[in-house]
C-alpha positions as CSV (number, residue, x, y, z in Angstrom):
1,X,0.4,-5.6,9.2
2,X,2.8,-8.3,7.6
3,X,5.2,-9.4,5.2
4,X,2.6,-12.2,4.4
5,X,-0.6,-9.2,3.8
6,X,1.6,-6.9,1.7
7,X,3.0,-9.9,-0.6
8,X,-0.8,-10.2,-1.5
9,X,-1.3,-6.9,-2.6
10,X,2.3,-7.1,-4.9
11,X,2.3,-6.7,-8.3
12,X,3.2,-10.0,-9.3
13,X,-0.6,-10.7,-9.7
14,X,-1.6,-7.9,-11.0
15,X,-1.3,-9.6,-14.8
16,X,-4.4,-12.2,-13.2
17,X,-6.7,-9.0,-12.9
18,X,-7.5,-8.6,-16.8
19,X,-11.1,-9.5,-17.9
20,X,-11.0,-11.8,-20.9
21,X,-14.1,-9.8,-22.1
22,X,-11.7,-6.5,-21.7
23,X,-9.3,-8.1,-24.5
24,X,-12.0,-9.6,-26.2
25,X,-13.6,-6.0,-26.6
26,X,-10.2,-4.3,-27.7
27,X,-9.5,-6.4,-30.4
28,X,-13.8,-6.3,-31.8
29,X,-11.9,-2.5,-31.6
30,X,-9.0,-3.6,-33.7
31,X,-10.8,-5.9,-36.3
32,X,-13.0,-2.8,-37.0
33,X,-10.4,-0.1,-38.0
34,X,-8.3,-3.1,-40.1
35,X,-11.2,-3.7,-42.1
36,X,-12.0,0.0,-42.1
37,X,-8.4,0.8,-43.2
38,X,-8.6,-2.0,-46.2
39,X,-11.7,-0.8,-47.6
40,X,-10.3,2.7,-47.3
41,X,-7.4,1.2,-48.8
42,X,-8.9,-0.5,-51.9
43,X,-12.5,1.2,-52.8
44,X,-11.5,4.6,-51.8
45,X,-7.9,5.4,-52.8
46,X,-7.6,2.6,-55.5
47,X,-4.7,0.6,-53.9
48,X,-4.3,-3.2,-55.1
49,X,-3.8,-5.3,-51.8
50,X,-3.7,-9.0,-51.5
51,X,-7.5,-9.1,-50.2
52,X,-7.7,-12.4,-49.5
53,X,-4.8,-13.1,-47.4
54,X,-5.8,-9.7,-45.2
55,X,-9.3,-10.8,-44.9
56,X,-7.6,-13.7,-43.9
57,X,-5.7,-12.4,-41.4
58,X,-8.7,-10.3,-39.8
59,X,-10.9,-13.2,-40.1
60,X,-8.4,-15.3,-37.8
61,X,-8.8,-12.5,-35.1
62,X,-12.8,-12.7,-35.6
63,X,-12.7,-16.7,-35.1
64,X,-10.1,-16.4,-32.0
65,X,-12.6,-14.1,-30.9
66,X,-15.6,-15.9,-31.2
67,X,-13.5,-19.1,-29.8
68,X,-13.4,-17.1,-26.9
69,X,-17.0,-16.0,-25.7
70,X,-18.1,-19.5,-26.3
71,X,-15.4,-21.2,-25.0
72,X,-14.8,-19.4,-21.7
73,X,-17.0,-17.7,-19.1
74,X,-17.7,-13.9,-19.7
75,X,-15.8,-12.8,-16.5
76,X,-13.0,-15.2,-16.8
77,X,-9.8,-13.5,-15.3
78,X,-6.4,-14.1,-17.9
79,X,-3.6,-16.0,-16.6
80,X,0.3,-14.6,-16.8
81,X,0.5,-16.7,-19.5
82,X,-3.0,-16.3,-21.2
83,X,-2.4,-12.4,-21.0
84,X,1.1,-13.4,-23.1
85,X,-0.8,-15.3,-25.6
86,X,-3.2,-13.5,-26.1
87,X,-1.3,-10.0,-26.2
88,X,1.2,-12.0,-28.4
89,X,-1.2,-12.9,-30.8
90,X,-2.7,-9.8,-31.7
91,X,1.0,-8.4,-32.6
92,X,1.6,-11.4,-35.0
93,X,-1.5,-10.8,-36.8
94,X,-0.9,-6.9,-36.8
95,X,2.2,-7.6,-38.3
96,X,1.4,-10.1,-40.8
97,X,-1.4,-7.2,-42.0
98,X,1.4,-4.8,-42.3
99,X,3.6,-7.4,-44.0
100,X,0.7,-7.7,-46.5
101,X,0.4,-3.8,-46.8
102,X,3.8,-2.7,-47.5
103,X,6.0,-2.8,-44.2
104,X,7.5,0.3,-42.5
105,X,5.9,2.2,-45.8
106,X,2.6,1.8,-44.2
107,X,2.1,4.7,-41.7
108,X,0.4,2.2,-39.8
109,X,2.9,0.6,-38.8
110,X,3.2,2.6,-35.1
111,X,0.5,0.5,-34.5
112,X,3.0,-1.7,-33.1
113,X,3.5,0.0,-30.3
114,X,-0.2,-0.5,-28.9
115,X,0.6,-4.9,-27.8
116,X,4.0,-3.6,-26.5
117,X,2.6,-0.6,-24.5
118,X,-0.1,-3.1,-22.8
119,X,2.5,-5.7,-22.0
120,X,4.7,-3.1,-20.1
121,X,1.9,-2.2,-17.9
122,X,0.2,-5.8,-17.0
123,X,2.5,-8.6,-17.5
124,X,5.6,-9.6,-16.1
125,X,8.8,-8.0,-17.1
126,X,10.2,-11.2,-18.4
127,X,7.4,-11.5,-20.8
128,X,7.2,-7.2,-21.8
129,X,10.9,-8.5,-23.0
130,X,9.4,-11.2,-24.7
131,X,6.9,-9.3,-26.4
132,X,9.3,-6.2,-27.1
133,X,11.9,-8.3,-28.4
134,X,9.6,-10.1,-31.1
135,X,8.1,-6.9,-31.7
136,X,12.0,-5.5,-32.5
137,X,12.6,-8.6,-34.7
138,X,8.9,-8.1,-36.9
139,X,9.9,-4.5,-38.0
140,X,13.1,-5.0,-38.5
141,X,12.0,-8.1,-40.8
142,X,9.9,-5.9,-42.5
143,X,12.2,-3.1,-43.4
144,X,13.3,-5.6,-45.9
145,X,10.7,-7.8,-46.5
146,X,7.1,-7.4,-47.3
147,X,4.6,-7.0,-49.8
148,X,4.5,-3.6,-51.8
149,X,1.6,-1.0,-52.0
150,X,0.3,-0.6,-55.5
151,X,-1.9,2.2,-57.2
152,X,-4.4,1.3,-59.5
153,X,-2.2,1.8,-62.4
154,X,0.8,-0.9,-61.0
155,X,3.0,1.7,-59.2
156,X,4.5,0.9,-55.8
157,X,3.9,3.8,-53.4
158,X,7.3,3.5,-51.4
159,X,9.3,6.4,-48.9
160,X,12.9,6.9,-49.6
161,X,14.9,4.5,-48.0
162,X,16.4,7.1,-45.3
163,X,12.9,7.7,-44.2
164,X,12.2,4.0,-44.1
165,X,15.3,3.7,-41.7
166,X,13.9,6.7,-39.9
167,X,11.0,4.9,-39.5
168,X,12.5,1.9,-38.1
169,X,14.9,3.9,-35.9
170,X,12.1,5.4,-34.6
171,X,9.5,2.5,-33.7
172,X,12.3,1.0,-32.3
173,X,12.8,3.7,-30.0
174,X,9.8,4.3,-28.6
175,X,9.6,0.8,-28.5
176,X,11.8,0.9,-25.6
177,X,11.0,4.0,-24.5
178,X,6.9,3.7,-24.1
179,X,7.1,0.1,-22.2
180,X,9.7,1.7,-20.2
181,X,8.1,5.1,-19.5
182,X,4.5,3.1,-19.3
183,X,6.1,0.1,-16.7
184,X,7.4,2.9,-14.5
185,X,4.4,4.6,-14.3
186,X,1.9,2.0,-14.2
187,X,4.4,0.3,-11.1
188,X,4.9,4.1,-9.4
189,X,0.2,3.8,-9.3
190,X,0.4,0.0,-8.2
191,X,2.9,1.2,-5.6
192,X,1.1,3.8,-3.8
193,X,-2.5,1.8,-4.4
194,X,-0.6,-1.0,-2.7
195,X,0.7,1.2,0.2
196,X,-2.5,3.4,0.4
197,X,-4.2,-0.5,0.6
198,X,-1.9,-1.3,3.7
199,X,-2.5,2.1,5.3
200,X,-6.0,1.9,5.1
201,X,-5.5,-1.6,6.7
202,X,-3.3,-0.7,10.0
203,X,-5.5,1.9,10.4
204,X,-8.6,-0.5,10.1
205,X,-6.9,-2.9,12.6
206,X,-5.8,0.0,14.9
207,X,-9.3,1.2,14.8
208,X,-10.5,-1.7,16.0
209,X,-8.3,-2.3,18.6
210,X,-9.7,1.0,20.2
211,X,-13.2,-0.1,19.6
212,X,-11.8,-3.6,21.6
213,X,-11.3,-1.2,24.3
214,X,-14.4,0.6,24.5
215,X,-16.4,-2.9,24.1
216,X,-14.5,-4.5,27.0
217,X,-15.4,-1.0,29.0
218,X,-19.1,-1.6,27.9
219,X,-19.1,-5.4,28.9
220,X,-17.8,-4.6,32.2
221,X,-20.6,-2.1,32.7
222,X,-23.6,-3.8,31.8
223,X,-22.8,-7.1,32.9
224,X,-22.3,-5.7,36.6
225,X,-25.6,-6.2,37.2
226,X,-26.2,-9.6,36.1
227,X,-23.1,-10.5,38.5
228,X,-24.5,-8.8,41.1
229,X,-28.0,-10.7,40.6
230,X,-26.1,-13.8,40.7
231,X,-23.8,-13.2,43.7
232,X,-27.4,-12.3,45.7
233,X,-28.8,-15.6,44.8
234,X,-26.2,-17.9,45.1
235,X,-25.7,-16.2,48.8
236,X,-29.3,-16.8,49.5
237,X,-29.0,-20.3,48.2
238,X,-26.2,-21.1,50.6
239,X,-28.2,-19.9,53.8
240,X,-31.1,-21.9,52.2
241,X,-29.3,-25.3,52.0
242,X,-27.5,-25.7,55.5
243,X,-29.3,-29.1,55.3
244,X,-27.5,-30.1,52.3
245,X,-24.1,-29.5,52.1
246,X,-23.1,-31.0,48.6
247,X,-25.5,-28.6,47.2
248,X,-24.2,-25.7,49.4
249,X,-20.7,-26.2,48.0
250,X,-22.1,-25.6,44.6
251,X,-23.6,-22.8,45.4
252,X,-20.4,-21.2,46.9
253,X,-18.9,-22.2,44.1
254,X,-21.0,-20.3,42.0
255,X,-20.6,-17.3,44.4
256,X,-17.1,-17.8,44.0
257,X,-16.8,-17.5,39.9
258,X,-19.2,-14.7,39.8
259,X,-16.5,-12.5,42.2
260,X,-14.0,-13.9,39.5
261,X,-16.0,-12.4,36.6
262,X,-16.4,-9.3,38.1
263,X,-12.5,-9.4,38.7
264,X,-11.7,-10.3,35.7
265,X,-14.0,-7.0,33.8
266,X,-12.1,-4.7,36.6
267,X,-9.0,-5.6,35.4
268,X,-9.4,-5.4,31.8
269,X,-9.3,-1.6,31.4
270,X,-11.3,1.5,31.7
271,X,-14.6,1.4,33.3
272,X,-17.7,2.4,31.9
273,X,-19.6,2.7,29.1
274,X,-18.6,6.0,27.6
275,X,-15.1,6.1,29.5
276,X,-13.7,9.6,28.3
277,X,-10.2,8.6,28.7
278,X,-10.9,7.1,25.1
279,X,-11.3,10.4,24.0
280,X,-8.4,12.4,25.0
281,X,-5.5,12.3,27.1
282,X,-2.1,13.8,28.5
283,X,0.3,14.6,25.6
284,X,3.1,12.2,27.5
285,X,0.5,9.4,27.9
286,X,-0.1,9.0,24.0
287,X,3.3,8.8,23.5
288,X,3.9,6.3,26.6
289,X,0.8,4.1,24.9
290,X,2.5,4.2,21.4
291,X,6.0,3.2,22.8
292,X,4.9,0.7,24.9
293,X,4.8,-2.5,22.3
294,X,8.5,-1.6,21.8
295,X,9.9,-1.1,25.8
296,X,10.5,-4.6,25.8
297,X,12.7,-4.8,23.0
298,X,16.2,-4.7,24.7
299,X,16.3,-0.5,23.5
300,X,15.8,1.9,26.3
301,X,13.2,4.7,25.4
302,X,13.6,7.9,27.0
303,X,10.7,10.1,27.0
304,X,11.3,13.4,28.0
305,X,9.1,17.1,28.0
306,X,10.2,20.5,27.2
307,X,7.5,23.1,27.0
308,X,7.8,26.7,26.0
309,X,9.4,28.9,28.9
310,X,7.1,31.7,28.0
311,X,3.9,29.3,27.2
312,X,1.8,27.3,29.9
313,X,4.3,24.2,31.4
314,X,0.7,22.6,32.0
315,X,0.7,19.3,30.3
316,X,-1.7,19.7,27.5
317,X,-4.4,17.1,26.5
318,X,-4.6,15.8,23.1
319,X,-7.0,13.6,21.3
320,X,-6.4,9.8,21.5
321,X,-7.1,9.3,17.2
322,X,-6.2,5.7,16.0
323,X,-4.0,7.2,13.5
324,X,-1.9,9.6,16.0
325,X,-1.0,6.9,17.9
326,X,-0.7,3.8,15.5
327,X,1.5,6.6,13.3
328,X,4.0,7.4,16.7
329,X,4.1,3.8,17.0
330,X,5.5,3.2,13.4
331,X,8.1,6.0,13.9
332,X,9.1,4.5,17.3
333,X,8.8,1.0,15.8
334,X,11.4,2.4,13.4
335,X,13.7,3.8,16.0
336,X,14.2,0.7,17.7
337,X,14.7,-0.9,14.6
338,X,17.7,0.8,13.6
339,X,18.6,2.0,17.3
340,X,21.9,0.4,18.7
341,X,21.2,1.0,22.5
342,X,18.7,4.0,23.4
343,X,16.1,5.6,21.7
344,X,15.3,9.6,23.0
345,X,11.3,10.6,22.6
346,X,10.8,14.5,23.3
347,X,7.4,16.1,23.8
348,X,7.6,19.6,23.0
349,X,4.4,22.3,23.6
350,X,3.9,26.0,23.1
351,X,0.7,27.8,22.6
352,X,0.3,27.6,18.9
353,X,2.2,23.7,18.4
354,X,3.1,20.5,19.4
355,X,6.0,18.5,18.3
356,X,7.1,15.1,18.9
357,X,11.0,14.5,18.4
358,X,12.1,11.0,17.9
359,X,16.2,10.0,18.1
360,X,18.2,7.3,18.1
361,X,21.8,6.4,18.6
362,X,21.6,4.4,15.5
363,X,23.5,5.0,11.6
364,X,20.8,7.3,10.6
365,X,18.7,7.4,7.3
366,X,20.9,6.3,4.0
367,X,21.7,10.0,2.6
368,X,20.9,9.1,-1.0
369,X,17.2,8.2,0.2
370,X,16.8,11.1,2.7
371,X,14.7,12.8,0.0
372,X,12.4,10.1,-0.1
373,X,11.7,9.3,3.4
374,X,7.9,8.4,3.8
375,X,7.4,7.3,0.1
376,X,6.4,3.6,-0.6
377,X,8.5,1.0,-1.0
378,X,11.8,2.5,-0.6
379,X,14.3,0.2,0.4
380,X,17.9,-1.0,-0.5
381,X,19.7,-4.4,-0.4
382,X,21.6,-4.7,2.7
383,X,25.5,-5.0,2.8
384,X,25.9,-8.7,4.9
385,X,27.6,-6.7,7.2
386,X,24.0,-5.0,7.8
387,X,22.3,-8.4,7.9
388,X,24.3,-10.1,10.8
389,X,24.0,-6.8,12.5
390,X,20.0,-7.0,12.1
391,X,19.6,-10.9,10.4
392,X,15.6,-10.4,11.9
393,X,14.8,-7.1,10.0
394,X,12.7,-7.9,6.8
395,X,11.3,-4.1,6.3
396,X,9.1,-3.4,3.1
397,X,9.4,0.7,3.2
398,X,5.6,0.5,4.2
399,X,6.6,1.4,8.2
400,X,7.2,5.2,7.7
401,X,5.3,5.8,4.7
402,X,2.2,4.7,6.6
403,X,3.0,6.6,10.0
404,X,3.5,9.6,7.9
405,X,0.0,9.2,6.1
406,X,-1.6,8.5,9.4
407,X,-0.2,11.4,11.0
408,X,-0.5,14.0,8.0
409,X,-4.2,12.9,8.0
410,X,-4.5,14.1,11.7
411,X,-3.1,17.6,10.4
412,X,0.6,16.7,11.6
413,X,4.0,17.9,9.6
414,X,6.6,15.3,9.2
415,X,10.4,16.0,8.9
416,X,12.8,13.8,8.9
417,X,17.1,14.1,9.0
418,X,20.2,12.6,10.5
419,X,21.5,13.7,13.7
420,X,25.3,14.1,12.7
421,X,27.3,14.2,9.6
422,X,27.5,10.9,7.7
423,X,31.6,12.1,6.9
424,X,32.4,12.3,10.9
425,X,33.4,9.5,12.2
426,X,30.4,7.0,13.6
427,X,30.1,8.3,17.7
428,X,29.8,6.2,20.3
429,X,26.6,4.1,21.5
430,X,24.7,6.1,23.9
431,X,25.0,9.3,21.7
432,X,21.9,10.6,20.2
433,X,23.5,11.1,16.3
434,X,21.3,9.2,14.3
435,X,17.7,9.7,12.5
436,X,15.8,12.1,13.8
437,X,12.0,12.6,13.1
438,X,9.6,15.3,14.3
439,X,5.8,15.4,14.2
440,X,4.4,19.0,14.7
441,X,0.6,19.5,14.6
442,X,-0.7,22.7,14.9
443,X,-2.5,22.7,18.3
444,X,-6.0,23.6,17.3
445,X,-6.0,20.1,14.7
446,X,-4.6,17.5,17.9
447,X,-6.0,19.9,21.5
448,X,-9.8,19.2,21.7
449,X,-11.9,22.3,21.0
450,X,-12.4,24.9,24.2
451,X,-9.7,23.1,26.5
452,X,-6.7,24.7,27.8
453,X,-3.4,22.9,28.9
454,X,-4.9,21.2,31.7
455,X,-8.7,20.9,32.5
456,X,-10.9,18.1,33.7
457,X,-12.4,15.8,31.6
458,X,-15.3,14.4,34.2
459,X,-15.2,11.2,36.0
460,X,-16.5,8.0,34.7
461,X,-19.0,5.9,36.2
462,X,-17.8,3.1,38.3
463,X,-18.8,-0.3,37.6
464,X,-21.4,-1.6,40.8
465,X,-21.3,-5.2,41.6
């Protein structure tokens, strides 16, 4: 897949995928335990609060509410911005309440963090800042100013100074420390949803390219006889029209393109309708098919077999699965990428594995993100050293993270290391020191049930003009 598919499945829309009618709902949720918490407040524990200023507050929520679900269609998606405002607004008008209510005294006042933990995870970081920052300037504001709490009889209900800094020190923690902690985590989710996304999409796209095959095998087979239908009649017509030669050239003509038609199906693969060679084939053969997009590259790819000296040295079969082969390509894909003149493919057999061993003469994998290898999105910024050495290479970390998903999901083990130490000094081109990966399946999950290293497979039928 490309640049161009991933960049739609980025997060920099993600923000455009809230419901209006979600926020809409939240804050009916919010409006309900504010007016729960003044009547609490006044009829139950006696407390003299400026009523109509907080009823005036919640009733501004209620009427930006009810703005809303006649205003704008019920499954209206919020805008970067709109998310903002909206987000934004709901933190003003918590804090003005807690202005009203006695500032950092109210224990409520953690209620802060709720805008500032949904702007981490949906908007933009420029506006989480936003957000946090006026968030940090509000209870800071109100560590000095606000209205007091006051019993029944006149007396302010206040903590102790310390625990009002306390208070504030600690908001303003978590403050950071909940967008931060909820921004990482909500990006590590969109990251893999985005990578399983493009997964599931090479593997869609090389699924059907093997259908293609299998089609154009199918085509060939049943249009043989129509073919050879016309080629019968349009010979018969040409004995019929010795008498009129314009129309006999016609039907030579006709003669003619059906011969090209049935050319043309020969040549465009296997023949037959159920062509087995679809199924399974010779362990060297997969890997020849997955290297193949990449020989003409300017890279030479060396593929080479080493069975086990006490095992079979028969070839074995394996099955030809989407993912096996659209995986091997990736990894190859990857070696030629970072290769500087040869790439080394080894096919290795006994009687309870298979491994594939990719090399290349190339720098190797960065050693600080060895341990990560395969996981989405890993990438660094290039030296310009790097990018005139490889100005075309625009990688997204996508390439081995989705071979090794593919190839796990066949039942294969991925490894991955460097072929020399990064402290010697860089060997020459030609010199097989740089990544290496292996793929080892465990030969039941890839060798098709009841065959041995070599069997036959049965012979196709033939297409009949």
């Amino acid at each position: 897949m490309t640049d161009s598919d991933i960049s739609l499945l980025g997060t920099r829309n993600r923000s455009k995928w809230i419901r209006l009618r979600t926020m809409i709902l939240l804050r009916w949720f919010a409006i309900a335990g504010q007016l729960t918490a003044i009547f609490v407040a006044q009829y139950l524990y006696g407390l003299q609060l400026e009523l109509g200023l907080c009823f005036l507050a919640v009733g501004v929520s209620v009427i930006g509410n009810m703005v809303a679900i006649f205003v704008f269609p019920e499954n209206k998606r919020l805008s970067e911005t709109e998310n903002l405002l909206m987000v934004m607004f709901d933190l003003l008008q918590l804090c003005f309440l807690l202005f009203l209510t006695g500032g950092l005294n109210n224990p409520f006042s953690v209620l802060v963090l709720g805008p500032v933990t949904v702007s981490a995870a949906v908007l933009a970081l420029r506006s989480a800042i936003l957000l946090g920052t006026t968030a940090f300037v509000l209870i800071t504001a109100m560590m000095f100013y606000h209205l007091p709490l006051r019993t029944a009889d006149g007396d302010i209900l206040r903590i102790p100074d310390i625990f009002v800094y306390g208070q504030w020190f600690a908001i303003s923690i978590a403050l950071v420390f909940i967008s931060l902690y909820a921004r990482r985590i909500t990006a590590e989710m969109n990251s893999m949803s985005d990578a399983l996304t493009a997964t599931q999409m090479a593997l869609a796209r090389a699924q059907k390219l093997n259908d293609l095959g299998g089609v154009v095998a199918a085509a060939a087979h049943e249009l043989g006889t129509p073919l050879a239908t016309i080629k019968l009649t349009s010979s018969e017509l040409i004995e019929d029209l010795d008498d009129r030669p314009e129309l006999q050239e016609d039907a030579r003509l006709i003669r003619e393109q059906a011969d090209r038609c049935r050319d043309i199906l020969r040549s465009m693969g296997r023949a037959g309708k159920d062509d087995l060679q679809m199924r399974q084939a010779p362990l060297l053969e997969v890997i020849r098919e997955a290297a193949e997009p990449h020989e003409s590259r300017g890279k030479t790819i060396r593929i080479a077999e080493s069975p086990d000296p006490e095992g079979d040295p028969a070839q074995p079969q394996m099955l030809r699965r989407p993912e096996v082969i659209h995986g091997l390509r990736n990894l190859v894909q990857n070696a030629v990428d970072f290769a500087r003149s040869t790439i080394w493919i080894e096919a290795i057999w006994s009687d309870t594995q298979i491994t594939v061993r990719i090399r290349d003469d190339g720098r190797g994998f960065p050693q600080h993100l060895l341990g990560r290898i395969g996981d989405p999105f890993v990438g660094r910024r290039r030296s310009e050293a790097e990018k005139s050495h490889r100005p075309e290479y625009e990688g997204m970390g996508l390439g081995l993270f989705i071979a090794k998903t593919l190839l796990e999901r066949s039942g294969a083990e991925l490894s991955f290391a460097n072929g020399s130490d990064p402290f010697e000094p860089v060997a020459p081109s030609g010199v097989p020191t740089g990544a290496v990966v292996e793929v080892t399946w465990p030969r039941a999950r890839i060798v098709p049930s009841g065959a041995g290293n070599s069997f036959a497979i049965g012979e196709n039928r033939p297409i009949t003009a």
